[in-house]
C-alpha positions in Angstrom: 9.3 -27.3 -4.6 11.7 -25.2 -6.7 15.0 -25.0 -6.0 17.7 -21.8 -5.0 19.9 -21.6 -7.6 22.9 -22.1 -5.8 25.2 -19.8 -8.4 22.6 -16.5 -7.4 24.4 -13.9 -6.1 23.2 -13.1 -2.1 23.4 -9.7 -2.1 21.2 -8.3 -5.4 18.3 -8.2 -6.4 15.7 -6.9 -9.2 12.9 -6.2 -6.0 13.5 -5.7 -2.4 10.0 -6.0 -0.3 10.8 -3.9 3.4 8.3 -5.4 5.9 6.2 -8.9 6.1 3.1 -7.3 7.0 -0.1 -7.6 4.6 1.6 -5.1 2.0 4.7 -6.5 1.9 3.1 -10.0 1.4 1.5 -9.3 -1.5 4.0 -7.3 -2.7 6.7 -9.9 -3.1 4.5 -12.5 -4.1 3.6 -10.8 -6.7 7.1 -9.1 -7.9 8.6 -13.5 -7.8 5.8 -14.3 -9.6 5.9 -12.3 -12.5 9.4 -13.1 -12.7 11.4 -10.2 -10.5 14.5 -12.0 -8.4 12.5 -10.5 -5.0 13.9 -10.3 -1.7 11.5 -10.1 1.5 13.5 -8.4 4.6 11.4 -8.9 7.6 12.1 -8.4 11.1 10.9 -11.7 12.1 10.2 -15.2 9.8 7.8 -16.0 13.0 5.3 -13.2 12.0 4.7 -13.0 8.5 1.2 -11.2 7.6 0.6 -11.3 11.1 -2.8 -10.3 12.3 -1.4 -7.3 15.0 -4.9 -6.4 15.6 -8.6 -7.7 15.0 -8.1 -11.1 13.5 -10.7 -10.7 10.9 -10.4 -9.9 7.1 -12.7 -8.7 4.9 -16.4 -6.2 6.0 -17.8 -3.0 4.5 -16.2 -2.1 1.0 -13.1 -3.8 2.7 -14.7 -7.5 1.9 -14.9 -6.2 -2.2 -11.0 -5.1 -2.0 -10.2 -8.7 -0.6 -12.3 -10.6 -3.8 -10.5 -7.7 -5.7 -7.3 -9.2 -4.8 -8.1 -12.4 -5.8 -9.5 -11.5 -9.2 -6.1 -9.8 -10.1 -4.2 -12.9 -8.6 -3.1 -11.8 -5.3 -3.3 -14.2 -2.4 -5.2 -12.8 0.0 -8.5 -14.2 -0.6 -7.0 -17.9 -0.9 -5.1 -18.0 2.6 -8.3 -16.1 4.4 -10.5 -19.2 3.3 -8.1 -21.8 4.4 -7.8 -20.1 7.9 -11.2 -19.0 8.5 -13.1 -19.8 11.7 -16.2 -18.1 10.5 -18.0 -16.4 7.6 -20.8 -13.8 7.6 -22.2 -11.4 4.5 -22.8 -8.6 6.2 -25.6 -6.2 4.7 -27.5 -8.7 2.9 -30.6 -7.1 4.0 -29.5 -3.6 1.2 -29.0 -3.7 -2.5 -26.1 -6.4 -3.5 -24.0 -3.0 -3.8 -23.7 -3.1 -0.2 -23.2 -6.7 0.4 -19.7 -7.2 1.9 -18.3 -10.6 3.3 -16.5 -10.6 6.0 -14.3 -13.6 7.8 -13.1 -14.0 11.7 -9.9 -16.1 10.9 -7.5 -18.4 13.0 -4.7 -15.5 13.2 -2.0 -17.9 13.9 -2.5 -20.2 11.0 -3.4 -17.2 8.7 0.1 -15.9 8.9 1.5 -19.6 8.8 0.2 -20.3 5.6 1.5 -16.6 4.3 4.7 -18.0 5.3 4.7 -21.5 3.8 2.9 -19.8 0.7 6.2 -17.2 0.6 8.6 -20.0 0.6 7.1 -21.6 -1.8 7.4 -19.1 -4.4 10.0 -19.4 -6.8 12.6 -16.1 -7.1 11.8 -15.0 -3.7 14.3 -15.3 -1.1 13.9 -14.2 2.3 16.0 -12.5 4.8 15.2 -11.8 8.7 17.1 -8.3 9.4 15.6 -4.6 9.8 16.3 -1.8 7.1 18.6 1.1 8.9 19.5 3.3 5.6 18.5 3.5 1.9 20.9 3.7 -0.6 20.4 6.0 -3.4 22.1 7.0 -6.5 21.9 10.2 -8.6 21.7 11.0 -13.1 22.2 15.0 -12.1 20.1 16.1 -9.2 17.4 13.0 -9.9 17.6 10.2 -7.2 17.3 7.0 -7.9 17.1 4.0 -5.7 19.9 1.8 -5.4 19.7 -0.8 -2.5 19.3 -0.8 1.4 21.8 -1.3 4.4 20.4 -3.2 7.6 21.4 -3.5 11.1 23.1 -6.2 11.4 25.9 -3.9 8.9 24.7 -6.1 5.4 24.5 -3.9 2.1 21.8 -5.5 -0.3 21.3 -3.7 -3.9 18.7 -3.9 -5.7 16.7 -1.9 -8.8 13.6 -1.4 -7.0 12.5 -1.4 -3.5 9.2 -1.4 -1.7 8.6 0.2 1.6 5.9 -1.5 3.5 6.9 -0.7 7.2 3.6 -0.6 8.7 3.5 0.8 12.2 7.1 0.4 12.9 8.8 3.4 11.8 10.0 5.1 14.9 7.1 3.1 16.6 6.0 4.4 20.2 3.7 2.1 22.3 1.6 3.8 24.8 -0.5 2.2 28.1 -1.3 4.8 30.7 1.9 6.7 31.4 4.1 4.2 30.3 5.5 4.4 27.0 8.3 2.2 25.0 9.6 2.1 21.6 7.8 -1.2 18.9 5.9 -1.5 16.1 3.7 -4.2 18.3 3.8 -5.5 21.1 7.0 -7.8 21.7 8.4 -5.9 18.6 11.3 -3.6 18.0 10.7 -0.3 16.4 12.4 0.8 13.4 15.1 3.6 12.8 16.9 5.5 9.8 14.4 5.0 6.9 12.4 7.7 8.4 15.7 10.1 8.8 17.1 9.0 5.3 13.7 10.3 3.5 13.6 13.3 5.5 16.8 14.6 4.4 16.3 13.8 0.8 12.8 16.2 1.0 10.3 13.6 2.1 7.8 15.3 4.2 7.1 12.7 7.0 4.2 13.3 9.7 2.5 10.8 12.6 -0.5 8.5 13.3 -1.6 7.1 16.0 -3.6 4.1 16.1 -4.4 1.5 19.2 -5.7 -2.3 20.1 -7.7 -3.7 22.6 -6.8 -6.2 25.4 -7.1 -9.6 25.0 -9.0 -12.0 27.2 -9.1 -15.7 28.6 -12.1 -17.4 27.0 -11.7 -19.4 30.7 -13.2 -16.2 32.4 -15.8 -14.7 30.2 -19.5 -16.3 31.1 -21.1 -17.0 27.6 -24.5 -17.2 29.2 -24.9 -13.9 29.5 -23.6 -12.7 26.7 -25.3 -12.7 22.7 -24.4 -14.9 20.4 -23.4 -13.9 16.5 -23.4 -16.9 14.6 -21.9 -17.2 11.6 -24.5 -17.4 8.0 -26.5 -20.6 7.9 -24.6 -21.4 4.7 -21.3 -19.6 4.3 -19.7 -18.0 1.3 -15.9 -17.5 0.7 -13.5 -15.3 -0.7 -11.8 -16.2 -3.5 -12.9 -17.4 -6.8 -10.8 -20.1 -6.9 -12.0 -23.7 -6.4 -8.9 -24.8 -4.8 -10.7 -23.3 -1.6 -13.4 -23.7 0.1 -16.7 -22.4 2.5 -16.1 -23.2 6.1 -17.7 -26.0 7.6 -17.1 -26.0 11.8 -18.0 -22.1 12.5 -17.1 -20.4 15.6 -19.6 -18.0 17.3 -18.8 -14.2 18.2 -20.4 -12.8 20.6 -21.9 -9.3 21.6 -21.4 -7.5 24.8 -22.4 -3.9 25.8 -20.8 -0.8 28.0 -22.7 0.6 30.6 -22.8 4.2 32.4 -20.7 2.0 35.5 -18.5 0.9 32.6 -17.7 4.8 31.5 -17.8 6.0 35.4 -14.3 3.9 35.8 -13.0 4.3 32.4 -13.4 8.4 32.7 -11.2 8.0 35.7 -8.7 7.4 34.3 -8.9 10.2 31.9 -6.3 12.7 33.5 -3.5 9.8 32.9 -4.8 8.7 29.8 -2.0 9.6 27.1 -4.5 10.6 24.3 -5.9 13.6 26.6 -2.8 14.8 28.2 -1.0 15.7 24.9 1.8 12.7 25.0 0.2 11.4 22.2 1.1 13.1 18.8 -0.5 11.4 15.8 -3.6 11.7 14.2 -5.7 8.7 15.3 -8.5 6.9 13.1 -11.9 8.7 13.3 -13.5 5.4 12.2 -11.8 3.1 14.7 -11.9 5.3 17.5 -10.8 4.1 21.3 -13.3 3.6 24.0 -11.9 7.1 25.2 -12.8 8.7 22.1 -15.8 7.2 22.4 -17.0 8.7 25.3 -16.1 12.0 24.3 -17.7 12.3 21.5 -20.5 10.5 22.4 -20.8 12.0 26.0 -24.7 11.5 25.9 -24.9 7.3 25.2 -25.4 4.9 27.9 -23.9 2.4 26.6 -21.8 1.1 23.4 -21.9 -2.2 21.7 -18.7 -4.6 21.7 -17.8 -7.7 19.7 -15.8 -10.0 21.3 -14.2 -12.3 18.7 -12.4 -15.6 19.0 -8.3 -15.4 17.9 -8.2 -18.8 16.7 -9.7 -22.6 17.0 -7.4 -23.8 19.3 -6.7 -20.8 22.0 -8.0 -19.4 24.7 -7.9 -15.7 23.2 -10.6 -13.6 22.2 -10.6 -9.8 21.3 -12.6 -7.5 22.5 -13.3 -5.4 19.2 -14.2 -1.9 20.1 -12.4 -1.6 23.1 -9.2 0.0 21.8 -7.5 2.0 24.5 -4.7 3.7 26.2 -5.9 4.2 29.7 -3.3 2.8 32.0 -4.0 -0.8 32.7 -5.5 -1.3 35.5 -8.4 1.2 34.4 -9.0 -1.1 31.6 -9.0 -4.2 33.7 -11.6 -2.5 36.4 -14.0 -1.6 33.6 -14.3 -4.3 31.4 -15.5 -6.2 35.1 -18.4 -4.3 35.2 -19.9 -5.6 31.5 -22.4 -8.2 31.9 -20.2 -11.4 31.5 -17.0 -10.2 32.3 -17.2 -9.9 35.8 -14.2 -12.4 36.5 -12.3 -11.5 33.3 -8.6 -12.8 32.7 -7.1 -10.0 30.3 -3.3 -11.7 28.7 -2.3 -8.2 27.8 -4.2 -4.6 28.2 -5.0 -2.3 25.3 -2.1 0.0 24.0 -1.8 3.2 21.5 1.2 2.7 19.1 2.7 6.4 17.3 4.3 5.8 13.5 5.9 7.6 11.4 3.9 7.8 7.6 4.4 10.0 4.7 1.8 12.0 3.1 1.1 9.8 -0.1 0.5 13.3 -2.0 4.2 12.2 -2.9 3.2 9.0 -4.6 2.1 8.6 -8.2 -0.8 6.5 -9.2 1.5 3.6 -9.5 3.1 4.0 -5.8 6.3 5.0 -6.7 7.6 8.1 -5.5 7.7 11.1 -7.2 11.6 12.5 -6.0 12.6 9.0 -5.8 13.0 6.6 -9.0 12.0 2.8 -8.4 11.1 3.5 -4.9 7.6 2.3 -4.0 4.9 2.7 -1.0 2.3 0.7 0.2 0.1 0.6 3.2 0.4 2.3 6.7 2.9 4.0 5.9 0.6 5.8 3.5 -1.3 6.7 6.3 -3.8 4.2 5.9 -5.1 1.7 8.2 -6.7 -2.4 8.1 -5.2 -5.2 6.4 -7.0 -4.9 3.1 -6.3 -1.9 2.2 -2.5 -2.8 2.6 -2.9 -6.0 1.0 -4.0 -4.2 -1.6 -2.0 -1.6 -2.2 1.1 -4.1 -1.6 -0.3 -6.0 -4.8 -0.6 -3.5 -6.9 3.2 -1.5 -6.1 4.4 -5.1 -6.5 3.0 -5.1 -9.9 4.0 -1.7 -10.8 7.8 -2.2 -8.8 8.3 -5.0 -11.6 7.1 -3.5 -15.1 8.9 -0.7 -14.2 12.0 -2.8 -14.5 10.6 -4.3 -17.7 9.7 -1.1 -19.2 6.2 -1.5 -19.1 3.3 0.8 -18.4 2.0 1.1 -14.8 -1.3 -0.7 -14.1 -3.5 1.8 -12.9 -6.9 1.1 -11.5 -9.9 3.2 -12.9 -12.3 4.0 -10.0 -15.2 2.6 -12.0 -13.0 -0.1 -12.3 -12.5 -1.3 -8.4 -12.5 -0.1 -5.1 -8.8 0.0 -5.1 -8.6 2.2 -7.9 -10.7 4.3 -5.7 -7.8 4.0 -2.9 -5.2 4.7 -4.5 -6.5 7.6 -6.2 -8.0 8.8 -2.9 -4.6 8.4 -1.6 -2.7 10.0 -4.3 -5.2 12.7 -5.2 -6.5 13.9 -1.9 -4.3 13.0 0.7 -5.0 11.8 4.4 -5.5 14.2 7.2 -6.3 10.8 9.7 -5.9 7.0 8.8 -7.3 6.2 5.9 -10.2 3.3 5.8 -12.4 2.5 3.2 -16.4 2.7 2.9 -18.3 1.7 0.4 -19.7 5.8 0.4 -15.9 6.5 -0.8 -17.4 4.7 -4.5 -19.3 6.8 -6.6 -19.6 4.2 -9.1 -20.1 1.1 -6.0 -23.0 -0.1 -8.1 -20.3 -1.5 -10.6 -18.2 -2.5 -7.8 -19.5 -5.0 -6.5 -18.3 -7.7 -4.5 -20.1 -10.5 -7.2 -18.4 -9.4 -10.0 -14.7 -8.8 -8.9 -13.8 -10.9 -11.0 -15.5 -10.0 -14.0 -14.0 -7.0 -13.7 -10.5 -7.4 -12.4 -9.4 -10.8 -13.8 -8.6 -10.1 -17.5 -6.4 -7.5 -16.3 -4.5 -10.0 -14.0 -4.5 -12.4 -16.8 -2.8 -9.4 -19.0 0.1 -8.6 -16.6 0.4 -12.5 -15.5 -0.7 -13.1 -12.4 -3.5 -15.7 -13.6 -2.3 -18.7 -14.8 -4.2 -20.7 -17.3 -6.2 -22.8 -14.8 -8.0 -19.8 -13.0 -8.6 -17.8 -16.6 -10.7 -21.3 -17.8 -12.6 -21.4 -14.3 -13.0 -17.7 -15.3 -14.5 -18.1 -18.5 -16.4 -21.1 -17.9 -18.2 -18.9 -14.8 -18.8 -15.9 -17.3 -20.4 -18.3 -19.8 -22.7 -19.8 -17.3 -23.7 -16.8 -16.1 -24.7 -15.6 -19.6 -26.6 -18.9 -20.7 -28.7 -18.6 -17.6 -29.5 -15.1 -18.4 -30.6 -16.1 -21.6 -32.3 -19.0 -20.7 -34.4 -16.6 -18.5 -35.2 -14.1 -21.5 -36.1 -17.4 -23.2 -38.1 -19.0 -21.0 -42.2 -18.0 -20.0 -43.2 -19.1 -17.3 -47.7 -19.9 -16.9 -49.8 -18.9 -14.3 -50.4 -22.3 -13.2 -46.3 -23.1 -12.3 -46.2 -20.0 -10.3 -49.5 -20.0 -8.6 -48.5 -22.0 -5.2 -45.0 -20.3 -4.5 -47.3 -17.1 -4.8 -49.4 -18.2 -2.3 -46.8 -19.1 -0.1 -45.0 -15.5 -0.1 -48.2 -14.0 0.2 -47.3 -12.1 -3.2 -49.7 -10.5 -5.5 -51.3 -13.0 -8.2 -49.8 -12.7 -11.7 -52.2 -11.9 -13.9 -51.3 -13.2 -17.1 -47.7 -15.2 -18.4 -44.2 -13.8 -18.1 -40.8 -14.4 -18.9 -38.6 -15.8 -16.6 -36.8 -12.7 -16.9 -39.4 -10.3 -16.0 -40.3 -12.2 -12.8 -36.4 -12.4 -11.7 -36.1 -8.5 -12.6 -39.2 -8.0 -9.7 -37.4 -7.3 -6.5 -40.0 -10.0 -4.1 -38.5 -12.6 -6.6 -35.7 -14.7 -5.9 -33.9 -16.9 -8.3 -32.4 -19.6 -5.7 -36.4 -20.3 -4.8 -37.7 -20.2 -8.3 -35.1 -22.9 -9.3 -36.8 -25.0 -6.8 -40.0 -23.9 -7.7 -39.9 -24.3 -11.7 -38.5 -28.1 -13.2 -37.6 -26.7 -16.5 -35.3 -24.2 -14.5 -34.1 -27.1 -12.3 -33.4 -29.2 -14.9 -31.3 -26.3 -16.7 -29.7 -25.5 -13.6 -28.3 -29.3 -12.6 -27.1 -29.6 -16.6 -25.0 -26.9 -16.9 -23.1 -27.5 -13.7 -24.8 -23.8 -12.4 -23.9 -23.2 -8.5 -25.7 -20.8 -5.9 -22.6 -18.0 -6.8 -23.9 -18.0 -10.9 -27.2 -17.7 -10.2 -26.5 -14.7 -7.7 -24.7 -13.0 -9.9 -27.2 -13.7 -13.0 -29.9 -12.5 -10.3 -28.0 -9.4 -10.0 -26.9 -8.9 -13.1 -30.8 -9.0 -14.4 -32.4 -6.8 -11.3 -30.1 -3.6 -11.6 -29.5 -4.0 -15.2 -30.8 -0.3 -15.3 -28.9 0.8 -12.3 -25.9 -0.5 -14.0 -26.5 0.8 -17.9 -26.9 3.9 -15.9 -23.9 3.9 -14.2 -21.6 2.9 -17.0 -22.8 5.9 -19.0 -21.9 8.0 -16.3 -18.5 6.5 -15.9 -17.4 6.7 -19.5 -18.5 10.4 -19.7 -15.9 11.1 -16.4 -13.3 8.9 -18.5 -13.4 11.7 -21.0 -11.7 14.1 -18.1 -9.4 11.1 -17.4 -8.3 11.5 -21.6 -7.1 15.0 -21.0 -3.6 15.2 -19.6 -1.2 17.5 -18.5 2.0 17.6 -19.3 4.8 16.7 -16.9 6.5 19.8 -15.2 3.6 22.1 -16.1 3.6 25.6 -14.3 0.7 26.2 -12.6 1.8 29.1 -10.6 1.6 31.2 -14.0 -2.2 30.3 -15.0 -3.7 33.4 -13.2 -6.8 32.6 -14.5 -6.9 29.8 -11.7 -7.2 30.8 -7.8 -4.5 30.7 -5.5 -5.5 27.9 -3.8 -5.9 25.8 -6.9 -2.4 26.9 -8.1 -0.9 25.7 -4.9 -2.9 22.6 -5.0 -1.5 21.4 -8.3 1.8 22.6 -8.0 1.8 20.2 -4.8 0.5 17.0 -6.1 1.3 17.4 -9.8 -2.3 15.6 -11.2 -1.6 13.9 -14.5 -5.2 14.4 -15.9 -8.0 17.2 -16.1 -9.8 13.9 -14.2 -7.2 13.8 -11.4 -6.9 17.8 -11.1 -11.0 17.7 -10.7 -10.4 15.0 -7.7 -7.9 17.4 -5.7 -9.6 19.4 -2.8 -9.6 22.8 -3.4 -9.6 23.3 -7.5 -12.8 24.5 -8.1 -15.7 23.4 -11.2 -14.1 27.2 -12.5 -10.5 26.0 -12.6 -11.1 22.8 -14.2 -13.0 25.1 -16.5 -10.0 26.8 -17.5 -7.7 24.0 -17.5 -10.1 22.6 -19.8 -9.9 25.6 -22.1 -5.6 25.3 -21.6 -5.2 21.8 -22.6 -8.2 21.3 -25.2 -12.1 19.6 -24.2 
């Protein structure tokens, strides 16, 4: 382990991280690696990364950002697979586009081995205090960050700081008609950041978004309930071989709702805090509460629920789905009327928690602020909401945070590039009018980004800005050569009627009716590559040679069924990157391009788009005024 440097001064820093969430995990992580003195200022050492609501990582387009993370470097992936209690790829039965991994995780270890992992890391200290006031300083009327003050009265400086608050800025927990200040449960809320912004022209608004109660395993009869298993044989997240697939799996399990169950649960209505207006914030429209639920969905009977074991070695499961407000005992009354639940134990009932965010219209592509210099965002309080889509965007201000003190160019995700490019552009570009989540639908180009190839994609670049040492970047290439020698040994390779002929029969598949490349037969969507390697010797015999593993030959199998889908999309990406090549020059004026509409003139003038790309992103500007910004700045 590295040693402190015992001559460092306590008080400055190159890169203070603010929260120990999933954003501000990443973040510091990778701001030390890459060489920036970091400090970490958490609330409390106990909690690092901790899993404050479902305890799973990864599902739909969520599962590509975490393999994202690990292709550029980030740590995600890596601590997910040592903690995880079970591993499913969900929507393996649609194109590989759509495949998503997903892991239920031992929460409590999870955020132990952030924490070991954090003080491990050489140039990152750690400090257990809360941020009370920013500290800026001014060239003219530009502001420029200069350091934080904390509660208990200590001044830090520091040439950069990330924000990562989560849900604790002026956090308001809500159960029923009782309300008190946290970020979580059994946590303090946070003060002064909020006020501090807000005086130097931040516009600041509020979310809301809620958890589910937890339950004694002791009380819950399995036998009535559905078991999910986790897949026959598991995957895992990172690309790294220093991990690996999880051997003892836990079991989910499904419960459902029932018109009994919304009978109780709508009585409790009148005092539930989302209905009777003491609720403020813009809840998630994608994670709604059970209450939501059965407003919008007045006409179902019933509604599906996961419940989900917390760890190996607890008693703790949650009840995914379940998210609610309604004062306690409501909660407790209804979930013992689902099948299995009868004699339920809950530890601690659902709650609501209000935070403040700031719309990221105010960020630039690389998460700094736009009226503050070397001040950085990332995660909720960019009005977004899951794990993964902090984690990610705590990586990637990290990254940014630190070449901005070394006077390099941002690293900006293309969104044919990866699905956080798509976030962050989302983000910056559009806006949020409710807690941001990620869906695959958000991709226009998710054919490219799939969860398979993250690393074909995304690793160069994190071998470019030095977050993949030399180990990973040989593992790297030696996967990417495989991958292309079994490729060619399938355009190579024919294949006769006669070594085909039974595993035809078997799959009840059309006879061939002549020899094909091994190519040709892969490229056929009935086909499978794993089955044929059992099927043909030559293919075998290749196979055990080269070292090949079940991941190459998936992504070889993919790589050679959608090679058109893929040309295809790649054609249309690089004629969009032709918008992305047109920029606009700092400062313009929009307001005096009458050619454009009022609403367009606004728009720009509010979120400032550094390309004709970006501008044609931003709701509002119409095909007509990219038209004539078009004819402004040159095709």
């Amino acid at each position: 382990m590295a040693l402190i440097q015992p001559n460092t001064n306590l008080y400055e820093y190159d890169i203070i991280v603010v929260g120990a969430g999933h954003a501000g995990c990443e973040a510091a992580a990778a701001a030390a690696q890459l060489g920036s003195r970091t400090l970490l200022l958490t609330m409390d050492m106990s909690k690092m990364a901790s899993m404050s609501c479902n305890p799973a990582v990864g599902g739909v387009a969520k599962g590509q950002i975490v393999r994202e993370i690990d292709a550029l470097g980030g740590r995600m992936g890596r601590i997910t697979d040592r903690s995880t209690i079970q591993f499913r790829m969900l929507n393996r039965s649609k194109g590989a586009a759509m495949w998503s991994p997903r892991a239920q995780c031992d929460k409590e270890l999870f955020s132990r081995l952030w924490r070991r992992e954090l003080e491990q890391q050489p140039n990152l200290f750690i400090w257990q205090d809360a941020a009370t006031e920013l500290i800026f300083e001014y060239e003219g009327e530009r502001a420029r960050i200069a350091g934080l003050r904390t509660r208990m009265g200590v001044e830090f400086r520091a040439k950069a700081i990330v924000l990562t608050n989560g849900t604790f800025l002026g956090g308001l927990m809500h159960c029923g008609a009782n309300s008190a200040e946290g970020g979580r449960a059994g946590d303090e809320a946070s003060h002064g950041i909020s006020e501090s912004l807000r005086e130097l022209g931040f516009e600041v608004g509020r979310m809301k978004t809620g958890t589910p109660a937890r339950i004694d395993s002791r009380s819950i009869d399995f036998s009535q309930l559905e078991e999910q298993a986790g897949d026959e044989e598991p995957s895992k997240f990172s690309f790294s071989p220093d991990t690996e697939a999880v051997k003892e799996q836990k079991s989910c399990y499904l419960v459902y709702t029932s018109a009994a169950v919304h009978s109780t649960l709508r009585e409790g209505f009148a005092l539930s805090p989302l209905f009777n207006g003491t609720i403020q914030g813009i809840g998630p429209r994608y994670c709604p509460s059970i209450e939501d639920k059965l407003r919008t969905f007045a006409d179902k009977e019933q509604h599906q629920l996961f419940l989900e074991p917390e760890g190996r070695d607890t008693n703790e499961y949650y009840i995914n789905g379940f998210s609610s407000s309604l004062p306690q005992e409501i909660q407790l009354a209804a979930l013992r009327q689902i099948k299995g639940l009868e004699q339920v134990h809950v530890y601690r009932p659902g709650y609501a928690i209000e935070y403040d965010y700031f719309p990221p219209t105010q960020l630039r592509h690389s998460l700094e602020t736009k009226l503050v210099d070397n001040l950085y965002f990332a995660g909720q309080i960019n009005g977004t909401t899951g794990y993964e889509e902090a984690a990610a965007q705590g990586l990637m201000a990290g990254i940014n945070a630190h070449r901005r003190l070394m006077g390099e160019e941002a690293v900006v995700l293309k969104r044919d590039e990866a699905y956080i490019g798509v976030l962050i552009d989302d983000l910056v570009t559009k806006g949020v009018d409710e807690p941001y989540r990620m869906f695959t639908s958000r991709a226009e180009h998710r054919i490219l980004l799939r969860q398979d190839n993250a690393d074909i994609r995304l690793t160069p670049i994190g071998r470019k800005i030095g977050l993949v040492g030399d180990k990973m970047w040989q593992i790297f290439e030696q996967k990417k050569s495989l991958v292309e020698s079994l490729i060619s040994f399938a355009q190579n390779q024919s294949v006769k009627i006669s070594e085909i002929e039974s595993y035809l029969k078997r799959k009840n598949f059309e006879p061939l009716t002549q020899g094909r490349k091994l190519y040709s037969i892969v490229s056929r969507n009935e086909f499978s590559f794993l089955e044929l390697v059992d099927e043909l010797p030559r293919l075998k015999k290749f196979v055990a040679e080269q070292g090949i593993t079940r991941e190459i030959i998936e992504q070889a199998e993919i790589q050679i069924k959608y090679k058109g889908y893929i040309e295809r999309e790649k054609l249309l990406a690089e004629k969009l990157h032709r918008l992305e090549n047109i920029t606009i020059p700092d400062g313009f004026d929009f307001m005096q391009m009458n050619a454009l509409t009022i609403e367009a003139r606004q728009k720009l003038t509010k979120i400032r788009p550094q390309t004709i790309g970006q501008a044609s992103r931003i709701p509002g500007v119409s095909p007509a005024d990219i038209n004539v910004l078009l004819i402004k700045f040159g095709r």
